[in-house]
C-alpha positions as CSV (number, residue, x, y, z in Angstrom):
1,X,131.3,76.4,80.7
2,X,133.9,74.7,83.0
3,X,136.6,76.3,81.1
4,X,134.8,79.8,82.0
5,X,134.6,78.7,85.7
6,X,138.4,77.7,86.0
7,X,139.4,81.1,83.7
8,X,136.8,83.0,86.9
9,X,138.8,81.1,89.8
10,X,142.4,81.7,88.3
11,X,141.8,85.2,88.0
12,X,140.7,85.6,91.4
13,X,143.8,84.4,92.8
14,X,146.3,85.8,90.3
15,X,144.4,89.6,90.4
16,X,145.4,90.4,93.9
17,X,148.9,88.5,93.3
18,X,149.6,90.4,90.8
19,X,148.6,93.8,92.7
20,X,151.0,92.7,95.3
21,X,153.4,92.5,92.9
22,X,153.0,95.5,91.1
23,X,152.4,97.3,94.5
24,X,156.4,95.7,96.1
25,X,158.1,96.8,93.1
26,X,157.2,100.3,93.5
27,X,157.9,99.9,97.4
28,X,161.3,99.2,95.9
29,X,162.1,102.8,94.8
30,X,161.5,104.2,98.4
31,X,163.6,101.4,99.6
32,X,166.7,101.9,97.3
33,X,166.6,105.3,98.2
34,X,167.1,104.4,101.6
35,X,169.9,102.0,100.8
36,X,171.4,104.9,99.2
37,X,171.5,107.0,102.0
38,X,172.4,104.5,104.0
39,X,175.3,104.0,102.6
40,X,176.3,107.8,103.2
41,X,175.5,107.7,106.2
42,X,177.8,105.1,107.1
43,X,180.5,106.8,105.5
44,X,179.8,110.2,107.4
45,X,180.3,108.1,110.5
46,X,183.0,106.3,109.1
47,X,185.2,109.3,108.7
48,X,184.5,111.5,111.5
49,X,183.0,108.6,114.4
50,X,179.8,110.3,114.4
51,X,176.0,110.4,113.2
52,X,175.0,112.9,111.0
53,X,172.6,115.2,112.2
54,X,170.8,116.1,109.1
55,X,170.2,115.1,105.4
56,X,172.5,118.1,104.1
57,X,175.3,116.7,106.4
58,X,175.2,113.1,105.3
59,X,175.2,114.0,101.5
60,X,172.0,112.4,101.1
61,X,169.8,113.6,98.0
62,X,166.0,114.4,99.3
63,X,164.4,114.8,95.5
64,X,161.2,113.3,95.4
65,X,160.5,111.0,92.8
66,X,157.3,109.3,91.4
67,X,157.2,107.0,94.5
68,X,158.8,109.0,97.1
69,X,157.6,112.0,98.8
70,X,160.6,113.0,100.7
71,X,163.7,111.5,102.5
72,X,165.1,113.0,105.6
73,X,167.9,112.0,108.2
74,X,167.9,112.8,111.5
75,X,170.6,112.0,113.9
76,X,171.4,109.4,111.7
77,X,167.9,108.1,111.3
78,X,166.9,108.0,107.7
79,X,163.1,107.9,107.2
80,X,161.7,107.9,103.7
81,X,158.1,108.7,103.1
82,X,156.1,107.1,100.4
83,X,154.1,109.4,97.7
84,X,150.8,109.8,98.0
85,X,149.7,107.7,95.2
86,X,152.2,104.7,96.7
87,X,150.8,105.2,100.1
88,X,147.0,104.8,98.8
89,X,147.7,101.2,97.5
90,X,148.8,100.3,101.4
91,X,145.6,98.9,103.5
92,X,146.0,102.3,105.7
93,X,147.4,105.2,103.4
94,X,149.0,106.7,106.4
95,X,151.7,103.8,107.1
96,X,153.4,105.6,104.5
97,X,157.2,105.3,106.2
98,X,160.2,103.3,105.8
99,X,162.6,104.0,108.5
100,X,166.1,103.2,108.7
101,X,168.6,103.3,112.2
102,X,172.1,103.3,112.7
103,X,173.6,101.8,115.7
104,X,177.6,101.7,116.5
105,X,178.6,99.0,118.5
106,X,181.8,101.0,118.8
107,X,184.0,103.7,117.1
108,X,185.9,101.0,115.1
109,X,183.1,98.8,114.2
110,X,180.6,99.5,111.7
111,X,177.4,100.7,112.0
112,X,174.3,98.3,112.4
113,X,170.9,99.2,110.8
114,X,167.4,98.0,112.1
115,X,164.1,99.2,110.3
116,X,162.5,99.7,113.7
117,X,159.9,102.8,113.4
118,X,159.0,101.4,109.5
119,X,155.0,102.0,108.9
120,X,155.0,99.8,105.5
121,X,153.3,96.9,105.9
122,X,155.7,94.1,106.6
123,X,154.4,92.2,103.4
124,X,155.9,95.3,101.1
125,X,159.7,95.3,103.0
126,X,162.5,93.4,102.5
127,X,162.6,90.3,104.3
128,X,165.3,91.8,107.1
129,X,162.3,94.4,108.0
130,X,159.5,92.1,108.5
131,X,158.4,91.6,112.2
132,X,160.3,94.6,113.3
């Protein structure tokens, strides 16, 4: 009987762990395919001094895939949006958004990103992108 209770009270802490878990390494797809942009992006600006203004002009791909819905840059910005079925395991399936923004310092020095404008829960992002 106690061994029942203790299997009851594990499970009801490793269930929603787990869920977490399950839940941040799908996040990681929408955030890789930001990273990869992100990197275009920065070489867009690196050889002409300037922000790309779309997703065509950066190079980026905007394929969906199983976990995103679509990826667009604007003016630099990169915001990819989470699929559906992704954004229905968040606590509101309409903070669906992981945002990415350039900002040069100067024409020489290379570009800075903030994830201001992310709608992810913090708990889902990397560790840079929490509290922003």
């Amino acid at each position: 009987m106690i061994v029942v209770a203790i299997i009851g009270i594990l499970a009801a802490v490793a269930i929603p762990a787990y869920q977490d878990y399950t839940t941040r390494a799908k996040v990681s797809e929408v955030i890789t395919a930001g990273a990869a942009c992100k990197t275009s992006v920065a070489e867009y600006y690196q050889s002409t001094g300037s922000l790309p203004v779309n997703t065509e002009q950066a190079g980026c791909s905007s394929n969906a895939t199983p976990m995103v819905k679509s990826l667009a840059v604007d003016k630099g910005v990169i915001t990819v949006t989470a699929s559906d079925s992704l954004a229905a395991k968040f606590s509101t399936s309409t903070k669906n958004t992981y945002v990415l923004r350039p900002t040069a310092t100067s024409a020489a020095a290379p570009l800075t990103w903030s994830c201001t404008g992310s709608t992810i829960e913090g708990k889902y992002l990397p560790a840079e992108c929490r509290g922003t």
